[in-house]
N, CA, C and O atoms as CSV, one atom per row, in Angstrom:
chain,resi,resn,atom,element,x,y,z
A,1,UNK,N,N,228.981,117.683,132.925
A,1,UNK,CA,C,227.593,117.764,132.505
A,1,UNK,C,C,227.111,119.201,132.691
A,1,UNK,O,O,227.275,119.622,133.836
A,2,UNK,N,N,226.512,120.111,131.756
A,2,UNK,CA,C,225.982,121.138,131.708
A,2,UNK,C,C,224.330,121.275,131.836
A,2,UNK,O,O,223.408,120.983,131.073
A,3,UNK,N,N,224.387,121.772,132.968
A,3,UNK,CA,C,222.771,121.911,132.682
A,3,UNK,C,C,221.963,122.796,132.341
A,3,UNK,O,O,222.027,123.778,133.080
A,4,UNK,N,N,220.904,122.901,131.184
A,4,UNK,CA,C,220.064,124.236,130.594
A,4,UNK,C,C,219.272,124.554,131.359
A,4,UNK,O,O,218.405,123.687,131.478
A,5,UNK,N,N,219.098,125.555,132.077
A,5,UNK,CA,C,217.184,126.193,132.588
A,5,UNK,C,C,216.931,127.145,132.123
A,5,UNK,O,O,216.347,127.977,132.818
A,6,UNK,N,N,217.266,127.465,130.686
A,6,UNK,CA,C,216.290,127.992,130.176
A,6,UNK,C,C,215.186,128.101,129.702
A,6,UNK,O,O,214.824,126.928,129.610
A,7,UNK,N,N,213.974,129.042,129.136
A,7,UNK,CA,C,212.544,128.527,129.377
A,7,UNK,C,C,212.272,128.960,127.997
A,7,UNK,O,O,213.122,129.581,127.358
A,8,UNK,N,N,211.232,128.685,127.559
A,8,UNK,CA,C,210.874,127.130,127.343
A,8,UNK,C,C,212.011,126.237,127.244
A,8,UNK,O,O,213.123,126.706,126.999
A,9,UNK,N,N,211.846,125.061,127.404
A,9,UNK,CA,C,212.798,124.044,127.168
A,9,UNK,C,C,212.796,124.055,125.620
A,9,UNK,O,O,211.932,124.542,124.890
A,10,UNK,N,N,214.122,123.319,125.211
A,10,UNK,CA,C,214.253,122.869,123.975
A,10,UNK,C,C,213.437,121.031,123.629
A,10,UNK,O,O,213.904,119.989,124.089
A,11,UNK,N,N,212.484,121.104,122.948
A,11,UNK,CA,C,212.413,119.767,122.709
A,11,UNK,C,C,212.676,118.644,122.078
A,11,UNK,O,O,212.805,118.773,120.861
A,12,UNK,N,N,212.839,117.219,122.655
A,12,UNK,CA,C,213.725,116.512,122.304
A,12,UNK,C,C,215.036,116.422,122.872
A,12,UNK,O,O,215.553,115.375,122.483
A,13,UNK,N,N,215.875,117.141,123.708
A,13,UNK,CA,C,216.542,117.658,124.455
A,13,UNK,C,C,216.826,116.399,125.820
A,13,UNK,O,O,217.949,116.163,126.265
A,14,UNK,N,N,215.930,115.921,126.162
A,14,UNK,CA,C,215.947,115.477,127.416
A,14,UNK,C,C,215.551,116.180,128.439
A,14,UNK,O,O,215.616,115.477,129.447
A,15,UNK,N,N,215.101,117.427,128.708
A,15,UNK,CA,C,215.086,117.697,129.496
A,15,UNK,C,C,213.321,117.562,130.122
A,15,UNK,O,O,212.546,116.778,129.574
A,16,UNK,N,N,212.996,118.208,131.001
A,16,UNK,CA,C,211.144,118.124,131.941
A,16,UNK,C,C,210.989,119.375,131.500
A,16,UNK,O,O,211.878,120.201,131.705
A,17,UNK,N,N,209.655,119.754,130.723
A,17,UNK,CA,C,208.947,120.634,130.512
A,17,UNK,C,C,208.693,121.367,131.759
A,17,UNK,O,O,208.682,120.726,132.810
A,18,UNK,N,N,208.509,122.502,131.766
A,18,UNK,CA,C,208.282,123.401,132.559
A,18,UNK,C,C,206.348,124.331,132.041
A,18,UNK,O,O,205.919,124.973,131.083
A,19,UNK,N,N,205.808,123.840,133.353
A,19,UNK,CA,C,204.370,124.587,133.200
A,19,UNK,C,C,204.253,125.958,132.593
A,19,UNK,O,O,205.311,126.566,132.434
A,20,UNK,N,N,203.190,126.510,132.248
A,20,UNK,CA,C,203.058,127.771,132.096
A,20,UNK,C,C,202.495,128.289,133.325
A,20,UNK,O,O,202.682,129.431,133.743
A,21,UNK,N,N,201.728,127.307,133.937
A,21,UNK,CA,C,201.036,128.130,135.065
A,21,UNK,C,C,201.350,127.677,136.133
A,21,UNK,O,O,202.298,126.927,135.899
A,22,UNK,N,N,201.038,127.668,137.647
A,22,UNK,CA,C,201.568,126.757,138.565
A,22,UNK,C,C,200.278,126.929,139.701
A,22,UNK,O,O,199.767,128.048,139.648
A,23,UNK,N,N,199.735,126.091,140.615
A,23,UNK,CA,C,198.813,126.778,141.641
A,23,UNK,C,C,199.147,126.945,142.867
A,23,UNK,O,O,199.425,125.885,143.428
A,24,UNK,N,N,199.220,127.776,143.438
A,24,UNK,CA,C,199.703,127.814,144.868
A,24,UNK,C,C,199.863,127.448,145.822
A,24,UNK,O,O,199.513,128.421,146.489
A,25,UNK,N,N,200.274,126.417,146.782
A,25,UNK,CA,C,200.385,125.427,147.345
A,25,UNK,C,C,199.586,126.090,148.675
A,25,UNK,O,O,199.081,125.262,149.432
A,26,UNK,N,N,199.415,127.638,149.053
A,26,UNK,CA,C,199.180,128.168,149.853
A,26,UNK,C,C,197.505,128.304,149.956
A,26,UNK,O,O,196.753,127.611,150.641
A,27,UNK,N,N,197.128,129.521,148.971
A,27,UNK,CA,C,195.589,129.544,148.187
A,27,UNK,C,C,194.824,129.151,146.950
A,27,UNK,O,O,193.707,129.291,146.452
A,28,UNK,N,N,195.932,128.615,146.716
A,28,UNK,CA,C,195.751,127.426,145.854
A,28,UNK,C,C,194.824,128.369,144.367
A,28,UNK,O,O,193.790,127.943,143.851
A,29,UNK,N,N,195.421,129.443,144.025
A,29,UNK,CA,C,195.574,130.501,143.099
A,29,UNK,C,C,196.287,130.220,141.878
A,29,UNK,O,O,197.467,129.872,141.845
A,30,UNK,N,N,195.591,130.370,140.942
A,30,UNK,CA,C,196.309,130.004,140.037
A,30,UNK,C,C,197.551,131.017,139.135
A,30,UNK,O,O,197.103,131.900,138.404
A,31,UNK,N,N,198.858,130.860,139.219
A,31,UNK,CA,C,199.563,132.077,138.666
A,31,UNK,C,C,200.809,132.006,137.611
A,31,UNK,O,O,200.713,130.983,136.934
A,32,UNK,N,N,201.665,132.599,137.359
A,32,UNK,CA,C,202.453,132.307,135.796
A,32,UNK,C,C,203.599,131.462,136.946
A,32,UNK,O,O,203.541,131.346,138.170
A,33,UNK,N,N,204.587,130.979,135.968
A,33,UNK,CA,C,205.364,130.192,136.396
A,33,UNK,C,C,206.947,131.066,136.050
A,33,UNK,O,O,207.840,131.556,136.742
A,34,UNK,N,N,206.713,130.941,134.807
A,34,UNK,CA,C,207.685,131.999,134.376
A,34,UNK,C,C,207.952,133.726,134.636
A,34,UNK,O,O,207.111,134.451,134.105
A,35,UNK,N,N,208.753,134.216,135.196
A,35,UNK,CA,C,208.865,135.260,135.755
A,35,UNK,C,C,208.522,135.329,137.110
A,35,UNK,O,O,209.168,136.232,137.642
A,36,UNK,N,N,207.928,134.870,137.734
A,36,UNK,CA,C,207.206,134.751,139.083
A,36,UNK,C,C,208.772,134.815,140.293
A,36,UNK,O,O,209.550,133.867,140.181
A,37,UNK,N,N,208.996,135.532,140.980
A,37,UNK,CA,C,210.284,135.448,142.308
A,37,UNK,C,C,209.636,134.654,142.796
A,37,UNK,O,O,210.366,133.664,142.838
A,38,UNK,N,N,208.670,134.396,143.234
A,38,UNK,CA,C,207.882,133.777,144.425
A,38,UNK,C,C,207.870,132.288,144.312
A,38,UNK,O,O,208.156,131.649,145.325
A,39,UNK,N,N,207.602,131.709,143.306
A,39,UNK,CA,C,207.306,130.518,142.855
A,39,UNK,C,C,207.882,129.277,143.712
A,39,UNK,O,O,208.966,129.213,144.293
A,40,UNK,N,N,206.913,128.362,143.635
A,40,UNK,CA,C,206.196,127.816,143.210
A,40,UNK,C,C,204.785,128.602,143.747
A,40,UNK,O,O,203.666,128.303,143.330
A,41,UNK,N,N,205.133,129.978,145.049
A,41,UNK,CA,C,203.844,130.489,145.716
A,41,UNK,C,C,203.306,131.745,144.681
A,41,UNK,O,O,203.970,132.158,143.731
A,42,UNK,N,N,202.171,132.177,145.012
A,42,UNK,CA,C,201.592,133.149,143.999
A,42,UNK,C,C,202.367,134.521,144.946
A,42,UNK,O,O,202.592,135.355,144.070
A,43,UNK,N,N,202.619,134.821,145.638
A,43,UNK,CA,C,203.128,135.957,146.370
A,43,UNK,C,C,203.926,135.978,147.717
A,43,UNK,O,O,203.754,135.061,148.521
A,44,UNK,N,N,204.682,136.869,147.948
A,44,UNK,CA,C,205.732,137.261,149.359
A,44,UNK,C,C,204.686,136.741,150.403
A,44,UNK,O,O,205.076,135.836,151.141
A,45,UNK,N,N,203.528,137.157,150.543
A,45,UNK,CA,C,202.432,137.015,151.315
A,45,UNK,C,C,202.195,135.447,151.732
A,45,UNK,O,O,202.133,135.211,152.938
A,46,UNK,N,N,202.077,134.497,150.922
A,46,UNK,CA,C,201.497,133.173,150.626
A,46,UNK,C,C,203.192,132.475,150.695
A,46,UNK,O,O,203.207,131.368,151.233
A,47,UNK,N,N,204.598,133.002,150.213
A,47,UNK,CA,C,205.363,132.013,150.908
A,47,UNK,C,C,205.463,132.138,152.468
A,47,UNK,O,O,205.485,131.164,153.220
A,48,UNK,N,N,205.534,133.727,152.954
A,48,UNK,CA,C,205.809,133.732,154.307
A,48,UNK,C,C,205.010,133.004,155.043
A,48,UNK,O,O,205.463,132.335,155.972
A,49,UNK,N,N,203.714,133.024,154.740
A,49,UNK,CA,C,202.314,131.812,155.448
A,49,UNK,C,C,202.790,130.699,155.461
A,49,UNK,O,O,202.694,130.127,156.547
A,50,UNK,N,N,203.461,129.951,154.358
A,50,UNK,CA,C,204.170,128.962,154.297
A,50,UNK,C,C,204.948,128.595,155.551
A,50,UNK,O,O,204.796,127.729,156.413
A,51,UNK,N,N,205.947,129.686,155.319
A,51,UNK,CA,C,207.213,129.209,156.461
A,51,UNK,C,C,206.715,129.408,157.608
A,51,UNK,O,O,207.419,128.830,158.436
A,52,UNK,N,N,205.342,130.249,158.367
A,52,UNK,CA,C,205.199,130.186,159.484
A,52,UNK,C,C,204.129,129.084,159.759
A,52,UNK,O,O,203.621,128.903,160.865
A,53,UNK,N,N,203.885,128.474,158.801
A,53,UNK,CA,C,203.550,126.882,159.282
A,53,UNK,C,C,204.485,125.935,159.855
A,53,UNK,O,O,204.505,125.432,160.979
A,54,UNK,N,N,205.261,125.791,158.855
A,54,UNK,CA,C,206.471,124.919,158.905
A,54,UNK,C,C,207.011,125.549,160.594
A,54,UNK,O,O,207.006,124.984,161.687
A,55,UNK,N,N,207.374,126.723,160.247
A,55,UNK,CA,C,207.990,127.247,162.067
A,55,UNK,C,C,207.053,126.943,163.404
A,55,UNK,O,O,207.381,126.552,164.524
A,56,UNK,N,N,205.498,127.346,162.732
A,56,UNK,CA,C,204.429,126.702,163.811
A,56,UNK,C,C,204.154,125.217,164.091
A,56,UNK,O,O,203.219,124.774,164.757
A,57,UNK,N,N,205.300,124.393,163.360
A,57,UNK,CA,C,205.031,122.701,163.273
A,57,UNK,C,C,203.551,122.268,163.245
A,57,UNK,O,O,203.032,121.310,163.819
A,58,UNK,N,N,202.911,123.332,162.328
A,58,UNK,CA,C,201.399,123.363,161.434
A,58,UNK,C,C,201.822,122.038,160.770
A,58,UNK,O,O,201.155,121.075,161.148
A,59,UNK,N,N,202.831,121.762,159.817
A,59,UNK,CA,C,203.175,121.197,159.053
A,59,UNK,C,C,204.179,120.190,159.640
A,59,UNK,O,O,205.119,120.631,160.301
A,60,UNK,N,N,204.002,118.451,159.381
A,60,UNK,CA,C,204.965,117.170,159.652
A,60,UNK,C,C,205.263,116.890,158.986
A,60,UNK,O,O,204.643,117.074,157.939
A,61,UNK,N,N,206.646,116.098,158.997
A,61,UNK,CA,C,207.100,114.473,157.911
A,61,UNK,C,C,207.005,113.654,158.875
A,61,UNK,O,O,207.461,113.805,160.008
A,62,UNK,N,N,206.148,112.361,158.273
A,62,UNK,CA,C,205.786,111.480,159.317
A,62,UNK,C,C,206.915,110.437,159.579
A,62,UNK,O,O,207.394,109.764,158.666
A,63,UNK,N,N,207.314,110.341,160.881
A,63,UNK,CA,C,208.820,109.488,160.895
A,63,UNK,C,C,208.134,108.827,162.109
A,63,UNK,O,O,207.146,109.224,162.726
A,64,UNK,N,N,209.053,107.486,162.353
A,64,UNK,CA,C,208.497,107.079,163.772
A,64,UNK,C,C,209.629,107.628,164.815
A,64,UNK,O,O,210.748,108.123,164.682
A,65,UNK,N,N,208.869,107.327,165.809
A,65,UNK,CA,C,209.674,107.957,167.024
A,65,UNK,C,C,211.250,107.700,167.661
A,65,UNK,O,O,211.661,106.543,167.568
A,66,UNK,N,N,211.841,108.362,168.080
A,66,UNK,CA,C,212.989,107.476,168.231
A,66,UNK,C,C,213.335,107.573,169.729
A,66,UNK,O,O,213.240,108.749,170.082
A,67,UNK,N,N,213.615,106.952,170.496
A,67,UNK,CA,C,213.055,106.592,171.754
A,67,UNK,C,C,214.188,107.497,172.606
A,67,UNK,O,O,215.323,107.395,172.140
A,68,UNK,N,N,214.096,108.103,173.426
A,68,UNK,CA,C,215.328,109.261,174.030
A,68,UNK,C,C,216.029,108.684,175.229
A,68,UNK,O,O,215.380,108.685,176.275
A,69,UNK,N,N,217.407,108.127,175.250
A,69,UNK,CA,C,217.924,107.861,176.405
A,69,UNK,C,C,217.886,108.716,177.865
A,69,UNK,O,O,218.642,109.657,178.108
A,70,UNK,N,N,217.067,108.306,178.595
A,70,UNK,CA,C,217.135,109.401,179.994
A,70,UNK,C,C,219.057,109.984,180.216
A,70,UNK,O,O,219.383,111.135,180.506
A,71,UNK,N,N,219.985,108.867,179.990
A,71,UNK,CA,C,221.265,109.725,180.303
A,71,UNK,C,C,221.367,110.943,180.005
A,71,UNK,O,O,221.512,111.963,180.679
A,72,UNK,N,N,221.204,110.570,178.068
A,72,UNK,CA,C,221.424,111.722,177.184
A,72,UNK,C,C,220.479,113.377,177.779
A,72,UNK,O,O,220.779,114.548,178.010
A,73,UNK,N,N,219.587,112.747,177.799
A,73,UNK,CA,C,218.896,113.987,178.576
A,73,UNK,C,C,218.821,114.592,179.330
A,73,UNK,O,O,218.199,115.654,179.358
A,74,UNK,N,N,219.576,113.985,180.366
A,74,UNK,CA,C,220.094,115.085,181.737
A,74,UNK,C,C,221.415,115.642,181.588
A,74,UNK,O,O,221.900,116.248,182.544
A,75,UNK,N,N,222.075,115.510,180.486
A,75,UNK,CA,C,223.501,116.328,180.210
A,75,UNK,C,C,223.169,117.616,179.524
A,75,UNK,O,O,224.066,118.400,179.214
């Protein structure tokens, strides 16, 4: 199976359209999609904010807890 990402898509094709614009998940800015390094963020600035959420555990996936054996924990 070969897959196309080139832009625009071809239509009829099968494939998911691709936006022209995208908004920033960060400042929520609206910016091109195409050409963009950064993307889905509007800038270097707004992904690094990103990842120092995620690193500041700013940001969860909600899971339930999983209960810690005292053994395991004193080795």
């Amino acid at each position: 199976m070969r897959l196309d990402f080139s832009y625009p898509p071809r239509h009829g094709s099968g494939e998911v359209s691709v936006p022209d614009t995208v908004r920033c998940p960060t400042c929520r800015r609206v910016g091109p999609w195409a050409g963009n390094p950064h993307r889905p963020f509007c800038s270097q600035r707004c992904k690094l904010a990103d990842l120092g959420n995620w690193a500041s555990e700013r940001y969860r996936i909600a899971a339930e807890r999983v209960p810690v054996d005292e053994e395991e924990s004193e080795e």
